[in-house]
C-alpha positions as CSV (number, residue, x, y, z in Angstrom):
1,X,-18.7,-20.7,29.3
2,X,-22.6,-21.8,29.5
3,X,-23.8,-18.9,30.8
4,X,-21.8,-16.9,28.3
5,X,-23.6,-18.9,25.5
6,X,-26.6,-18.7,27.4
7,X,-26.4,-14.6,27.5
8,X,-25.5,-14.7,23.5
9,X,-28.6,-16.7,22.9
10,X,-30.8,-14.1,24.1
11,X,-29.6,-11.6,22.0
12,X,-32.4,-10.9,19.4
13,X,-31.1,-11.9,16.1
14,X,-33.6,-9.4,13.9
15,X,-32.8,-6.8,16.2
16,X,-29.1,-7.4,15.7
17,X,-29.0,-7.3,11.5
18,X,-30.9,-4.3,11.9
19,X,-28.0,-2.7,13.2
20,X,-25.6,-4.1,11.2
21,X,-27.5,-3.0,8.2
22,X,-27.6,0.4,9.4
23,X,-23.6,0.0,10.5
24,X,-23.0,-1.0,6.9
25,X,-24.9,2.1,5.4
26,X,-22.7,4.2,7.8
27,X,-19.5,2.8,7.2
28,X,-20.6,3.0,3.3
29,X,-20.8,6.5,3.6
30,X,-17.6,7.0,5.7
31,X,-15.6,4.9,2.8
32,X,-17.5,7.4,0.1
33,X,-16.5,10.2,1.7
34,X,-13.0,9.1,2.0
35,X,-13.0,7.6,-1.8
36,X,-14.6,11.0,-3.0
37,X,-11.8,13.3,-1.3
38,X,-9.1,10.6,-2.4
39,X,-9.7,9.7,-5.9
40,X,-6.0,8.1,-6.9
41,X,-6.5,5.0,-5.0
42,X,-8.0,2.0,-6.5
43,X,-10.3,0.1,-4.6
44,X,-11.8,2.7,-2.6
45,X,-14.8,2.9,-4.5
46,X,-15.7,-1.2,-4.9
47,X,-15.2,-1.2,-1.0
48,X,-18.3,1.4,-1.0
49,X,-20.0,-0.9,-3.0
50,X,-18.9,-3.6,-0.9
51,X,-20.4,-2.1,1.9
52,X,-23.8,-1.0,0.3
53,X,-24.6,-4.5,-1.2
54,X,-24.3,-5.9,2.5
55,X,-26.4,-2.9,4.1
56,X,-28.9,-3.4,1.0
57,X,-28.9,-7.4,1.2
58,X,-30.0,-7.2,5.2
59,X,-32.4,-4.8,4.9
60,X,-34.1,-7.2,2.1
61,X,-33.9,-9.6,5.1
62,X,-35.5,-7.5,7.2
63,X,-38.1,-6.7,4.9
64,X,-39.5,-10.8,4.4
65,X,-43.0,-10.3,6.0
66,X,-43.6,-7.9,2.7
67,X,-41.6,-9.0,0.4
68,X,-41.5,-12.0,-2.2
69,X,-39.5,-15.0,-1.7
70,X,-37.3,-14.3,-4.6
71,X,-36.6,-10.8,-3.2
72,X,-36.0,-11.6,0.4
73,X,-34.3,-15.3,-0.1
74,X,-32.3,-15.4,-3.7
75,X,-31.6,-11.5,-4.0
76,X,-31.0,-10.6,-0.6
77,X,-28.5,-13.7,0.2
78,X,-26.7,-13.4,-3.2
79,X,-26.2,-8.8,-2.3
80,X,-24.7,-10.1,1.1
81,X,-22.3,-12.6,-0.3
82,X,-21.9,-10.2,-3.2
83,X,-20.5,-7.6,-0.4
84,X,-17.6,-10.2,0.7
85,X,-17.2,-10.5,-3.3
86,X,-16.5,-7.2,-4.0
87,X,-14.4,-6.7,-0.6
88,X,-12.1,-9.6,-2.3
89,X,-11.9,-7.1,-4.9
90,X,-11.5,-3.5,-3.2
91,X,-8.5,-5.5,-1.2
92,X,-7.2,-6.7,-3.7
93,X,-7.1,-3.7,-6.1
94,X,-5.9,-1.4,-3.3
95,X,-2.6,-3.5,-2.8
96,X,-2.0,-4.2,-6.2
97,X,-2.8,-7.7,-6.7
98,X,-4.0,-9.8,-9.3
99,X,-7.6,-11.0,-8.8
100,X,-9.7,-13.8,-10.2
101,X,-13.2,-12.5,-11.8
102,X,-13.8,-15.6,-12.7
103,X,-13.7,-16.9,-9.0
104,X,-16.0,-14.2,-8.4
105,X,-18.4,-14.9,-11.1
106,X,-18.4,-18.4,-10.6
107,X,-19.4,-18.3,-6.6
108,X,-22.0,-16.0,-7.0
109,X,-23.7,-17.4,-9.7
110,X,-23.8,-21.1,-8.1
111,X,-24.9,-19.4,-4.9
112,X,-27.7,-17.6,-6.9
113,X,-28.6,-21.0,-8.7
114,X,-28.5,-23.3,-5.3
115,X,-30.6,-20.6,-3.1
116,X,-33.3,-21.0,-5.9
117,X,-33.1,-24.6,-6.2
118,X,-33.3,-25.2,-2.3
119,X,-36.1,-22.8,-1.7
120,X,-38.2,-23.9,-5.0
121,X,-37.2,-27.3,-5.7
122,X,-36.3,-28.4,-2.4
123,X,-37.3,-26.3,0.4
124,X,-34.7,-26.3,3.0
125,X,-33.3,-23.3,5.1
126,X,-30.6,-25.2,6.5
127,X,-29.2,-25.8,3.7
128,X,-29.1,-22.6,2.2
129,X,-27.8,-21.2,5.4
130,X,-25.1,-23.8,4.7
131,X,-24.4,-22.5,1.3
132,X,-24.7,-19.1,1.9
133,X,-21.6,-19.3,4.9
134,X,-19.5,-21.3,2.9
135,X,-19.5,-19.1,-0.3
136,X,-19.2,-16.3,2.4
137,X,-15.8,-18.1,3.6
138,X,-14.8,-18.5,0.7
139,X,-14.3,-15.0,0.3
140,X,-13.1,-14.1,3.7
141,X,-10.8,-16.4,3.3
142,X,-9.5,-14.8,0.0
143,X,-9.3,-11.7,1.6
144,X,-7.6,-12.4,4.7
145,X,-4.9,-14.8,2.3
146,X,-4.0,-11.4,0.3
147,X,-3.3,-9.6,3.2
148,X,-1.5,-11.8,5.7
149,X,1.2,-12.8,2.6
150,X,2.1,-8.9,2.0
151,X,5.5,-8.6,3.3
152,X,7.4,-5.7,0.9
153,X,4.9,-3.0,1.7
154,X,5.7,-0.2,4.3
155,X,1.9,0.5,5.9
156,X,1.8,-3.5,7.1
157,X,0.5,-2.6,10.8
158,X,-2.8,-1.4,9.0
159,X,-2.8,-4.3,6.5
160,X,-2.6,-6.8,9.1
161,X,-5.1,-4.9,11.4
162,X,-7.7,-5.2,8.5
163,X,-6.3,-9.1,8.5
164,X,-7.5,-9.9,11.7
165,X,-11.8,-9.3,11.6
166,X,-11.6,-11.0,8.3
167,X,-9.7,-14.0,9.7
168,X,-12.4,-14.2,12.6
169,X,-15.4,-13.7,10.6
170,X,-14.2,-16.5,8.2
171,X,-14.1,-18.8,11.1
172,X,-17.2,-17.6,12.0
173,X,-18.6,-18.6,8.8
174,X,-16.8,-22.1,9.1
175,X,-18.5,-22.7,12.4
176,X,-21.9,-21.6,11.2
177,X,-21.8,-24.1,8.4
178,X,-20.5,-26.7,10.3
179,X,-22.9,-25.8,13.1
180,X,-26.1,-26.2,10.6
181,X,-25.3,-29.1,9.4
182,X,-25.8,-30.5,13.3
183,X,-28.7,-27.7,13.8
184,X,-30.3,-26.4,11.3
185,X,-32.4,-23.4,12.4
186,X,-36.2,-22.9,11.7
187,X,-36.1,-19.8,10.6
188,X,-33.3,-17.1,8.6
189,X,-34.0,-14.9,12.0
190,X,-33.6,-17.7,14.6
191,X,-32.2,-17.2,18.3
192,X,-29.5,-19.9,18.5
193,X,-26.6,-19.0,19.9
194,X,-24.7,-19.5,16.8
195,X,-27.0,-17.4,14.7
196,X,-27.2,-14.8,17.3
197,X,-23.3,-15.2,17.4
198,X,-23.0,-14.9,13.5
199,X,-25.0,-12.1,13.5
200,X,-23.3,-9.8,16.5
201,X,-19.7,-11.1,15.5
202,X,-20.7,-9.3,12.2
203,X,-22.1,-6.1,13.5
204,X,-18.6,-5.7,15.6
205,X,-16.3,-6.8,13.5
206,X,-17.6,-4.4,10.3
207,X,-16.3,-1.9,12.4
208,X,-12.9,-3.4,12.6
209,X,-12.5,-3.9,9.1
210,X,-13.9,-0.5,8.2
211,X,-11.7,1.5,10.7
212,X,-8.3,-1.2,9.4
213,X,-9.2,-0.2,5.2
214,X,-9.5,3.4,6.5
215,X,-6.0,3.3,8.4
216,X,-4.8,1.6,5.5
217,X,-5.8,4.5,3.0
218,X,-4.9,7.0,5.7
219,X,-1.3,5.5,6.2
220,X,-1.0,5.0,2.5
221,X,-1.6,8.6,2.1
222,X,1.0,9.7,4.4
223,X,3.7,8.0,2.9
224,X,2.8,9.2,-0.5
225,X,2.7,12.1,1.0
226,X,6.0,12.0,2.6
227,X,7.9,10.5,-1.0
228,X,6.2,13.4,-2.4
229,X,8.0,15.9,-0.3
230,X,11.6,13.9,-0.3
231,X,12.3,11.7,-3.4
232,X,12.8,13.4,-6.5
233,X,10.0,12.3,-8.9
234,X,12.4,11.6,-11.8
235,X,15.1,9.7,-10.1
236,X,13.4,8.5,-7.6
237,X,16.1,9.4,-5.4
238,X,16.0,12.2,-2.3
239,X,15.4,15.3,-3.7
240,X,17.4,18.9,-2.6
241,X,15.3,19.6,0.5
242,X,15.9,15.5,1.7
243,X,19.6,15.5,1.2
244,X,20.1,18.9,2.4
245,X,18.7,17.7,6.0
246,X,20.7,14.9,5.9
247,X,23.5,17.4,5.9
248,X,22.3,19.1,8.3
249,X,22.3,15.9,10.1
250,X,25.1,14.7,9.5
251,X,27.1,18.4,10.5
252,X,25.5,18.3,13.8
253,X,26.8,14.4,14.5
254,X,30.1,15.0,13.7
255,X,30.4,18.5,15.4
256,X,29.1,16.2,18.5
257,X,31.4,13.9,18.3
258,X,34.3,15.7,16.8
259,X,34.4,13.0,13.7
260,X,34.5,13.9,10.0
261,X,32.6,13.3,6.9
262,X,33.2,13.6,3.1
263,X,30.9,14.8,0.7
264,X,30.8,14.4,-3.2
265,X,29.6,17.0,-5.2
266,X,28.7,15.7,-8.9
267,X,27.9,17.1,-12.1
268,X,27.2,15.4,-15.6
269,X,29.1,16.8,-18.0
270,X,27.5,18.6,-21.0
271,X,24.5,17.8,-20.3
272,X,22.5,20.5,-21.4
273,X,23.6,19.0,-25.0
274,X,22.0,16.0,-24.2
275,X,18.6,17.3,-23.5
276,X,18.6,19.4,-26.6
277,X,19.9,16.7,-28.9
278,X,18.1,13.6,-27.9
279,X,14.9,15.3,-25.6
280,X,14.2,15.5,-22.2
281,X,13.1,11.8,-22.4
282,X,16.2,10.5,-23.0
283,X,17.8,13.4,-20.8
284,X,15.8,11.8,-18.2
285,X,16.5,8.6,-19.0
286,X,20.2,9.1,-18.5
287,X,19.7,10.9,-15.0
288,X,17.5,7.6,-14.0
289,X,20.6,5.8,-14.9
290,X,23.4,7.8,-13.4
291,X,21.4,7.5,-9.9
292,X,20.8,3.9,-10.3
293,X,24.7,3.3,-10.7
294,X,25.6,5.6,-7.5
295,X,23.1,3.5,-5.7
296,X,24.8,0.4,-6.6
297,X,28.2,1.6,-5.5
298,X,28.4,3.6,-2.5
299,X,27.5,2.2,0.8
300,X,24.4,1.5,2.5
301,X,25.0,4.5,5.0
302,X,25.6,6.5,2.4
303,X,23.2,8.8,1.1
304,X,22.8,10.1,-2.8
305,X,20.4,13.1,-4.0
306,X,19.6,15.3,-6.6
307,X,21.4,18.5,-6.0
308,X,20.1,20.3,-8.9
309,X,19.4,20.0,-12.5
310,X,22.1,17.4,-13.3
311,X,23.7,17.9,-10.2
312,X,24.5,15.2,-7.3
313,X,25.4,15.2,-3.6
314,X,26.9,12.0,-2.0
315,X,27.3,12.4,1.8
316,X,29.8,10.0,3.2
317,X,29.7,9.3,6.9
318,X,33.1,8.5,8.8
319,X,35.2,8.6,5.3
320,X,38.7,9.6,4.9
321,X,39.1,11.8,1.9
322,X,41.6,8.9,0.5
323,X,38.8,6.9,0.6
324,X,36.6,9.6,-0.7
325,X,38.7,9.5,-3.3
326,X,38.7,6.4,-4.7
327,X,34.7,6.4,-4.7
328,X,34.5,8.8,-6.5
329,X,37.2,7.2,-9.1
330,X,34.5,4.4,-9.3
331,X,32.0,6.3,-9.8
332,X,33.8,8.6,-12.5
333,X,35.1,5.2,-14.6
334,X,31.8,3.2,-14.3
335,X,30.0,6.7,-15.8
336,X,32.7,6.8,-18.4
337,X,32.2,3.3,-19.1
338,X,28.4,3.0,-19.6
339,X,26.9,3.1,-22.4
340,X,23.3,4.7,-22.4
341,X,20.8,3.2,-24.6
342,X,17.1,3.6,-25.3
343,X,15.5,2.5,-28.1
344,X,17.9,3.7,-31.2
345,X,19.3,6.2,-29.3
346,X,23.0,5.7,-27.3
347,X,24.9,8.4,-25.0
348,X,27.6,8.7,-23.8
349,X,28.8,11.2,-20.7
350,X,31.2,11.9,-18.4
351,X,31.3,13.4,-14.6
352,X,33.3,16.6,-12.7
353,X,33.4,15.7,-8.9
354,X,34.3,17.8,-6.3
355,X,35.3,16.6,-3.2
356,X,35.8,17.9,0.1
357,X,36.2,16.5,3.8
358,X,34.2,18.5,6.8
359,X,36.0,19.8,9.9
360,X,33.8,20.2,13.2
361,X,34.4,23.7,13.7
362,X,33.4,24.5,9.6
363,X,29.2,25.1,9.3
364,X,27.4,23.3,6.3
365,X,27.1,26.1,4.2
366,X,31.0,26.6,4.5
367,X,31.8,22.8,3.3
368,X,29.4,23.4,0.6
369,X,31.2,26.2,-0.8
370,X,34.2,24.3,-1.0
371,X,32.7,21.1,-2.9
372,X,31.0,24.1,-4.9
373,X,34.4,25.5,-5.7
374,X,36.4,22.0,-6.2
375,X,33.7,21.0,-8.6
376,X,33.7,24.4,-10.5
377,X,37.3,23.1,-11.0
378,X,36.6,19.9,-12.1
379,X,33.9,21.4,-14.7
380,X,36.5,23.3,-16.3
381,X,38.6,20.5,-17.1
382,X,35.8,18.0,-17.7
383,X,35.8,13.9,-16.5
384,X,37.9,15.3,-13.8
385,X,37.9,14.8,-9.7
386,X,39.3,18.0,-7.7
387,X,39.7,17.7,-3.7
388,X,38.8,21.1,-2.0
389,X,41.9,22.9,-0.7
């Protein structure tokens, strides 16, 4: 363990923020370039500036045999800490979380106020080392909080990837705090093994949380991708092309293993009046409704889509058709009994259901045609449930 502190000591801190200021102006462009190309997500764009303000602050640092005190001490620690701020943000923006400018404001400006005070009032790096990690963990630790606690969302493996540098770092920062208190360093560039350690811990771990916000747009992406080509946007519900391979799907099992499944085929009645009475907002509105209720009755293996305009299918795994049957007497009644209100306006509508059990020998497009031709039935008569011959 000596050695290995030995071998981080020698590491040349200057050296070391020069690369992580030129890793921060890479990974600002890679975040650009991905924030450019995907516009719709929030947070993309403050995590640029995230990553700028840190590349910008170091290179102040770098610049202190030129540059004034003010530049290179007050400017250049506040842009770093800035960068952690404005991470807090981009994080918390991109998952849809509430966030505190105020807690923001309020570190940054007492960071600004202190660093000034403690190089012109009191001159003491240690100190502003000291204040400089703990505003710095502060953050982090904000950061890492929002994304450990998200539970409900479905790209969590690259959420809690981007977790993990932050969680380290913020220890990091904890330690170098602590650690100054004991040892203050000379100088902002000194080779201790906890500045040297501070510094390359950075440098590798920027890359971590880069690459984890990345995945995180990336897998975001996908699955908004993937809603986009199943769930119908107005129902929110799986759309013709979904449900149709879960027919497939569900044809193929049961020709397998010689079982059966029902299918309902639905249809709101009259709706057409609907849309050209009240609008397509409220014939919308009615549709959102309709699908809510079928999700709230049939089971959870049970699977509900938009079949068409006002058209639904309801495949029923391993259901008898008596049982079939009194689903769709449920579903028929609760219709009949709802009452569809929005704003001043109130609708009432009934459902046709067809209904028909597969056979393993019949093909998908065969047990279609007859829910087709039991609803066509059903639509004739109106509010009424037909079983396919």
């Amino acid at each position: 363990m000596e050695s290995f502190l030995n071998v981080l000591s020698t590491f040349d801190t200057r050296t070391t923020a020069l690369l992580v200021a030129i890793a921060f102006f890479i990974q600002a462009f890679v975040i650009g370039t991905q924030a450019f190309i995907i516009r719709e997500y929030k947070g993309t764009r403050t995590a640029l500036l995230g990553n700028l303000s840190l590349a910008i602050g170091f290179a102040l640092l770098l610049l202190q045999e030129i540059l004034p005190d003010f530049l290179k001490i007050v400017i250049a620690n506040t842009l770093i800490i800035t960068s952690t701020g404005l991470f807090y943000i981009a994080i918390s923006r991109f998952l849809g979380q509430k966030y505190s400018k105020t807690f923001v404001i309020s570190i940054l400006t007492l960071l600004a106020l202190l660093l000034v005070y403690f190089r012109y009032i009191i001159d003491n790096i240690g100190i502003r080392i000291i204040v400089v990690s703990f505003s710095g963990t502060l953050f982090v630790v904000a950061i890492a909080y929002k994304l450990w606690k998200v539970h409900h969302l479905p790209y969590r493996l690259s959420i809690r990837l981007t977790a993990i540098p932050f969680t380290i770092y913020g220890l990091m920062l904890a330690i170098r705090s602590v650690a100054t208190i004991f040892s203050p360093p000379k100088a902002i560039f000194a080779n201790t093994t906890v500045e040297s350690t501070s510094y390359l811990l950075l440098f590798v771990i920027s890359f971590l949380w880069t690459i984890g916000f990345i995945l995180m747009v990336s897998q975001r992406l996908q699955i908004d991708l993937t809603k986009l080509a199943t769930i119908d946007s107005v129902t929110q519900i799986y759309n013709r092309h979904a449900t149709q391979i879960f027919l497939e799907k569900e044809v193929s099992r049961t020709q397998r293993n010689k079982g059966k499944f029902s299918i309902l085929l639905i249809d709101l009645d009259n709706f057409k009046l609907v849309n050209d009475k009240y609008g397509h907002a409220i014939g919308d509105f009615v549709l959102i409704k309709t699908a809510q209720i079928f999700l709230s009755i049939i089971r959870k293996q049970d699977v509900v889509g938009r079949w068409g305009g006002d058209e639904f299918l309801i495949i029923l795994p391993d259901t008898t058709i008596e049982n079939t049957v009194i689903l769709a007497e449920r579903l028929r009644s609760e219709i009949l009994a709802t009452e569809f209100k929005d704003s001043n306006v109130s609708v009432k509508i009934t459902l046709s259901l067809g209904i028909t059990t597969s056979n393993p020998s019949e093909s998908m497009n065969v047990i279609l045609k007859k829910a087709d031709t039991a609803l066509y039935m059903a639509k004739a008569k109106k509010d009424k449930i037909i079983v396919a011959k």
